[in-house]
Each structure stands twice: as structure tokens, then as C-alpha cells.
N, C-alpha and C positions, 0 to 999 in steps of 0.2 A: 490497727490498720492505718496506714499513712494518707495522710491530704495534704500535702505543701501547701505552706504558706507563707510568707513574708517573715509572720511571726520567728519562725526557726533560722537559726544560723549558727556560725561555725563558732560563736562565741560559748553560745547555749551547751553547743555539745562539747568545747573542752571544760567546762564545768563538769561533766559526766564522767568523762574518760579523756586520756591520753591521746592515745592513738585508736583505729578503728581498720579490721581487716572486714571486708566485706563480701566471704564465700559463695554468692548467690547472682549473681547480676548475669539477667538475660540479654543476649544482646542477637542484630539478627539483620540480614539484607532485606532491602522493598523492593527491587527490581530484579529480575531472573539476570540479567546483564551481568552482573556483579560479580556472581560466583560461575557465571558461565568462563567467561577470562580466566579460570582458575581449573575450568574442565581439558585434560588433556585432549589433544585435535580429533581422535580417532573415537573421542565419546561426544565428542562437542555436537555433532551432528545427527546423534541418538537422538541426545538432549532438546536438541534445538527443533524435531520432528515432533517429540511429544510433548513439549514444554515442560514449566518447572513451577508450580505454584508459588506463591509467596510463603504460603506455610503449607508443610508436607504432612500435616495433620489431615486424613481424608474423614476427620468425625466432627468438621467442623456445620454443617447444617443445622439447621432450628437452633439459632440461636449458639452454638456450640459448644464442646465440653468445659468449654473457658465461659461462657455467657457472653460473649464477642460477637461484633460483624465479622462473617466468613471474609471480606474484603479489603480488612485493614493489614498490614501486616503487623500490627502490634492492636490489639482489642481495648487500646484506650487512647476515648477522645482527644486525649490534652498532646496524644505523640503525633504529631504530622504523617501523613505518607507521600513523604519526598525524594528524597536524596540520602545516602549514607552519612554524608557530611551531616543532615541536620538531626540524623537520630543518635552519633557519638556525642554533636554537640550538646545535645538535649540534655544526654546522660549525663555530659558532665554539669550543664547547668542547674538539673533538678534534684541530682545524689552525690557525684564527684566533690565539685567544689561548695553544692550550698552547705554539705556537711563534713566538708574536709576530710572526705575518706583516703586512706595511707594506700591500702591498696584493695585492690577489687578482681574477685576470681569472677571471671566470663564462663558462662556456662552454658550459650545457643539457646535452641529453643527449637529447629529447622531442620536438625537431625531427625528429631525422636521416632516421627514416622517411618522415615529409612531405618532403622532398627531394626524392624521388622520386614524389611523389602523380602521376596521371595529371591530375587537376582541381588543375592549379599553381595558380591563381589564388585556390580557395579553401584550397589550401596556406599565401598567402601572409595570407591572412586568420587562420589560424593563429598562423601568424609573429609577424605585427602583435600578434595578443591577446598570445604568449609575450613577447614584448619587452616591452609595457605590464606584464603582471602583472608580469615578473624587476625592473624599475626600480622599479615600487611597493613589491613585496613585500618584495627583498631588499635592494639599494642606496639608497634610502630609510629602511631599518635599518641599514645598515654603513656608514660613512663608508670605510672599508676595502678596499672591493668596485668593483669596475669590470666592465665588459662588454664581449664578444665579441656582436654582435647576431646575430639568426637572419634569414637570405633563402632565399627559394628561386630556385636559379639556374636553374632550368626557368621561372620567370615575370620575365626580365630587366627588365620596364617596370617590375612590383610591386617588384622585389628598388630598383632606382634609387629609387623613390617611396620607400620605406621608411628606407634610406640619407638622402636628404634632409631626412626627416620628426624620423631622431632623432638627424642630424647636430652640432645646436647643442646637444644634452649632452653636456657634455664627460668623463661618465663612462663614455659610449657608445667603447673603444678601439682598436674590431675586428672586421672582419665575418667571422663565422664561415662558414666552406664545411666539407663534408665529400666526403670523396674517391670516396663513389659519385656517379656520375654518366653522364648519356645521354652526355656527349662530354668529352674533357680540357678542360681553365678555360684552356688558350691561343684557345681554337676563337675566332673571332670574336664568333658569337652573345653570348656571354660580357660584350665590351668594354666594352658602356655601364654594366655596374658598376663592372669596374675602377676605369672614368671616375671614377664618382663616388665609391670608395672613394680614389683616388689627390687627386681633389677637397680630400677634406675630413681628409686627412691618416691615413683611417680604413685602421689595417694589415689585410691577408686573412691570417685562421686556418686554418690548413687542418686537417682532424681528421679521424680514424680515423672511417666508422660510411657509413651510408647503400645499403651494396651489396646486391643483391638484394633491391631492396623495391622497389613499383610496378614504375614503366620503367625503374630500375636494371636492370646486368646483372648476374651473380654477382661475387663477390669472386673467382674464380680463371678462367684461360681454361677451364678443363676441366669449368666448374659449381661447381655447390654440394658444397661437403666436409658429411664426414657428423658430424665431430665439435667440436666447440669446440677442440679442441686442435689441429686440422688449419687452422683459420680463424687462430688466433695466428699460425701458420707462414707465412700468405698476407700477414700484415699488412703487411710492410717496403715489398712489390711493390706496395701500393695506393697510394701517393704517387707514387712514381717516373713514371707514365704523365702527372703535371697536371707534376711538375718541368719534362721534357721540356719538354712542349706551351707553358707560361707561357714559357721561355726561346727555342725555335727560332722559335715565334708570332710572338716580336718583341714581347711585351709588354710586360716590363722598357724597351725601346727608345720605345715610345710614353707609357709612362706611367713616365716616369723615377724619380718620389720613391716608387712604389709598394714594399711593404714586403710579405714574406711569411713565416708562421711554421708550420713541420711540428712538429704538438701529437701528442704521441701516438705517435710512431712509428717511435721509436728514432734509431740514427746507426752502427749497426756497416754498415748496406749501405750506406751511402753513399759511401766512399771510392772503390768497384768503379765505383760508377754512377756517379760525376764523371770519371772517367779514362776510360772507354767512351765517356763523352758527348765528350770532348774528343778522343779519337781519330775518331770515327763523322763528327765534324765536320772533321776534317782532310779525311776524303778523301771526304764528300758536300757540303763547303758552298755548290757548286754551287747543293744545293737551296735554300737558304736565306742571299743572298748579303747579306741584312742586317745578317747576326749577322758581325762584324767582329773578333770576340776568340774566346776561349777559352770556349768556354759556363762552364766551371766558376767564370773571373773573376766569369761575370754573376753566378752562382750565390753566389760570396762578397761580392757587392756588396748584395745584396737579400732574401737570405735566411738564416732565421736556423732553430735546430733546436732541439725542446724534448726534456730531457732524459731523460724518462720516458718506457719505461723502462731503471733503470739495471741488470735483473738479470743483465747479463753482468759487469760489473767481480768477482763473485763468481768467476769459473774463471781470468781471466789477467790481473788487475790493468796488468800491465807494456806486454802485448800492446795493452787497451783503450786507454792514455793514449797507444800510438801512432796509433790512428783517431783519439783527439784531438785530437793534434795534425794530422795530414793536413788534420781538416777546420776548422781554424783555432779550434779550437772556445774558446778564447780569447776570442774576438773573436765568435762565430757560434750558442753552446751557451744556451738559457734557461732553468730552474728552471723544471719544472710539476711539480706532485705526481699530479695525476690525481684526485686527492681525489674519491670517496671510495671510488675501485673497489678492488674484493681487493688489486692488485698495487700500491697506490700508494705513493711513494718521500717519505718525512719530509725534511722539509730538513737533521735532522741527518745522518742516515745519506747523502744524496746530497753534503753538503758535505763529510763525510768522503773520498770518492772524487777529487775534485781538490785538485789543490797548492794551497797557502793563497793563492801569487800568483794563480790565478785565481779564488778564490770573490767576490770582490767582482764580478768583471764576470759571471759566472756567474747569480748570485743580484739581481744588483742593475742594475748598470751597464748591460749586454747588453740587458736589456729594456724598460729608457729608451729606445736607440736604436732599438729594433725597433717600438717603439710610439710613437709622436711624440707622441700624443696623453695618455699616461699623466701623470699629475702626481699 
């Protein structure tokens, strides 16, 4: 887990590595103002009737799923709630330049809720404005900065449109999904994004958030947990259900160069869940007489895992780097800090954790190939 301190600097960390691609960094408006400017005229007045929270999370009480004040627009003390200007500034004074990051994928945070809106379409209108304002406000200031775009995959014709619309910037690197959702992202309904994300070369993010809001269902089968601490415990198990569904679907199979990246959500379950998958497939493939290999190969062909977070290597260091390597993570692992949540992982401290032979493709190289479109 990360604490800044003076101590760390950009010297420390080219001792470590080279360069540093940074797939994780939340970024996000404080004032409804912001991205209202960016809502077309004819929704602006919807907008402006029912207001626009700061965070579009409505599970943010007692404390909320974050362990944050419902109030702040970011749930930690040390970020202001000011101005846009002083939270890109921030970003770059407290991740950008104290650690010399090469470049940084933006991934929102303000979406997630809308995901699940029942009114997708003016979800995706949302969408639209959050992506205008993120490319004006922040990547129009950082040369640094690249993007994970927002869709709502509950509006598949809007989420394509969208895709097409901010295709030709090529800082645009990624469409971001979030793992609540009405059905797993193998379902069909799904494909005409894919499509056009495998199109245009644009990798799917897959990110922790969106469950239990609108037509989402809870994060657990059993409902809604009562404590933010109970909700962490659920997290590993919210991926796992779209892995599945994107590899048995036959996804990977129809949309071949398509690229996928699990932001957020750890890598200690994953070994159980590749070895279940590849047994479960031994003696049902009947059902699925498409899939021709080992799901787990697909799984190392197409998918890659972000590293955050890393706060297990604290009890069994020896133990962790053998889930490392099971899951090839050499070849498969990608540097996200998480920035700027409580729990987010400094690139010093997580380059510490693996052996010097892999911090280059860790920190750097890994995420070139996971993102075709990064430069």
C-alpha cells in the first residue's frame, strides 16, 4: 500500500526500472458544472432539474463501499475538494512527476453507476459528455495521459457509436467495462462492441465497481453485505463470472486480436480459477465444442492482469511469486497503481516485489502488448 513521502523519488525509481506505464489511474470531476458543459442542450435541462452527484455511486452511505465520506469527491483526506485544476495538479504532483511515470491510462471512477442506469441511452449521453470533458480537461493537459473510454454496455448501438466517434484519437487506448452487469460480456448481446473495440485495435478494461446500482445485481449471490469490509472479500469473485463467459462464448475465437485487461482485482484467485476452468472443460466440452484447447491457453493468449492490489506479498513473499509464476505473470502481470484510492500501490514499493528480470516487462513492456494502441 502506498504513503508518499519525501523519502521516494524519481531517482529511487530509475534504479528499478526504465520506464513505467501506469494502467490504473482514477481520475474524476468535483463540481457537476464541469461535465454539465459537455451535456448536450436538450439533456442539459433534464440534468440540471435533477442534479448530478459528485459520485454516481448510490451505495455510498455508512460509511461506503469505499470506506469514504459520501461528500468528498475522492474519499481521501490528502486530495482537496476544489477545482479540476488542483486534482490533475495533484495527480501529477503526487504520481506523475514524483515517480516519473512515461504514461498513465485514466480510467474514471463516475461512470460506474451509470452502467447500470435503467435509462441506458441517456446513460450513454453521459458517457459521451465524461469522455469529451476527460480528453479536454485532462489529456489536452498531460501529454502523459492516455484513456480507457466510458460505454454503457446496456446501450450496445450507443456504446459502438461512441467507439467509432473517438476511435481516431489515438490517445483514446481502451474501453473501459466494469464487472457489474445485467449479463457476463461473453452474452452475445454484447458482440457488436467487441466488434468494434477488436476493430479498431481498442483493448477492453475490465474494472472493479458498478454492482448493485440500477439493474445491476448485488455484488455477492447472497445480496448486499453490510460492511465495506465484507464487499473487499466479494471482490476477486466479480471478474471471474465475464472470464468465464468471454472464453466459453467463443469470444476470443471470433474476435481474435481482441485484448483484455483485469484492473483492480488482484491475481492470488486466479491460479484455482484457471485449473477448475480447464478441468470443468475436460469433461463438459460437449457443451461448448468450439473451444478446442485448454481455456486456460485462451486465457494466457488474450488476457493480461493488473497488479493492484499487491497487499498480499506482505505475509508470504515466497508463496506469492509462486502464483506468479503459475500465472505467467512474466509475460501476463501490468503495473496499475490505483491512484488515488487508500489502498494504492507506488511503483517503488510494487517494483520491489518482483525480481529485477521481470520489472521491465511488468512496468513497461507487458503493457505495450496488452494495449496495441499505446505509444
Amino acid at each position: 500500500m502506498a504513503v508518499t513521502s519525501p523519502g521516494r523519488d524519481q531517482a529511487s525509481r530509475r534504479k528499478l526500472v526504465s520506464q513505467i506505464v501506469d494502467t490504473d489511474i482514477h481520475h474524476g470531476f468535483e463540481e457537476a458544472q464541469e461535465i454539465l458543459d459537455y451535456v448536450p442542450s436538450e439533456y442539459r435541462e433534464r440534468t440540471s432539474w435533477y442534479g448530478l452527484p459528485v459520485d454516481f455511486n448510490p451505495v455510498q452511505n455508512n460509511g461506503g463501499m469505499r470506506g469514504g465520506r459520501s461528500d468528498l469527491a475522492f474519499d481521501y483526506p490528502e486530495i482537496p475538494v476544489s477545482t479540476r485544476e488542483s486534482s490533475l495538479l495533484r495527480c501529477r504532483e503526487t504520481l506523475l512527476d514524483r515517480y516519473d511515470i512515461d504514461l498513465g491510462i485514466l480510467t474514471g471512477g463516475q461512470m460506474y453507476g451509470q452502467t447500470g442506469a435503467m435509462d441506458s441511452q441517456y446513460a450513454s449521453i453521459m458517457a459521451r459528455a465524461f469522455n469529451d470533458w476527460t480528453l479536454k480537461r485532462w489529456l489536452d493537459e498531460d501529454d502523459r495521459l492516455r484513456y480507457a473510454m466510458a460505454v454503457i454496455p446496456l446501450d450496445p448501438q450507443g456504446a459502438v457509436a461512441e467507439i467509432e466517434r473517438l476511435a481516431g484519437d489515438p490517445r483514446v487506448v481502451a474501453v473501459h467495462l466494469n464487472t457489474g452487469a445485467m449479463r457476463p460480456f461473453g452474452n452475445p448481446m454484447y458482440h457488436p462492441i467487441w466488434e468494434a473495440a477488436a476493430k479498431h485495435d481498442l483493448t477492453l478494461q475490465l474494472h472493479l465497481g458498478g454492482e448493485g446500482t440500477g439493474v445491476h445485481p448485488p455484488m455477492t449471490s447472497a445480496g448486499f453485505p453490510t460492511h465495506y469490509v465484507e464487499r473487499r472479500m466479494a471482490e476477486p469473485g466479480l471478474y471471474l463470472p465475464h472470464v468465464a463467459s468471454f472464453i466459453f462464448e467463443g469470444v476470443f475465437g471470433k474476435y481474435p486480436n481482441l485484448k483484455l485487461v483485469l484492473a483492480e482485482s488482484g491475481f492470488t484467485c486466479l491460479p484455482h480459477y484457471l485449473w477448475r476452468m480447464d478441468a470443468c472443460w475436460k469433461g463438459l466440452r460437449h457443451q461448448v465444442p468450439w473451444i478446442k484447447e485448454l481455456p486456460s491457453e485462451i486465457f494466457y493468449r488474450h488476457v493480461w492482469v493488473g497488479t493492484q492490489p499487491m497487499y498480499e506479498y506482505n505475509e508470504d513473499h515466497a508463496n506469492l511469486m509462486k502464483m506468479v509464476e503459475w500465472l505467467r505473470g512474466d509475460e501476463r502481470f501490468v503495473y496499475a497503481s490505483d491512484y488515488p484510492h487508500w489502498d494504492w500501490d507506488d511503483p517503488n514499493d510494487a517494483a520491489r516485489t518482483f525480481p529485477s528480470e521481470m520489472r521491465e516487462r511488468v512496468f513497461n513492456r507487458n503493457a505495450r502488448k496488452a494495449y496495441p494502441r499505446l505509444q
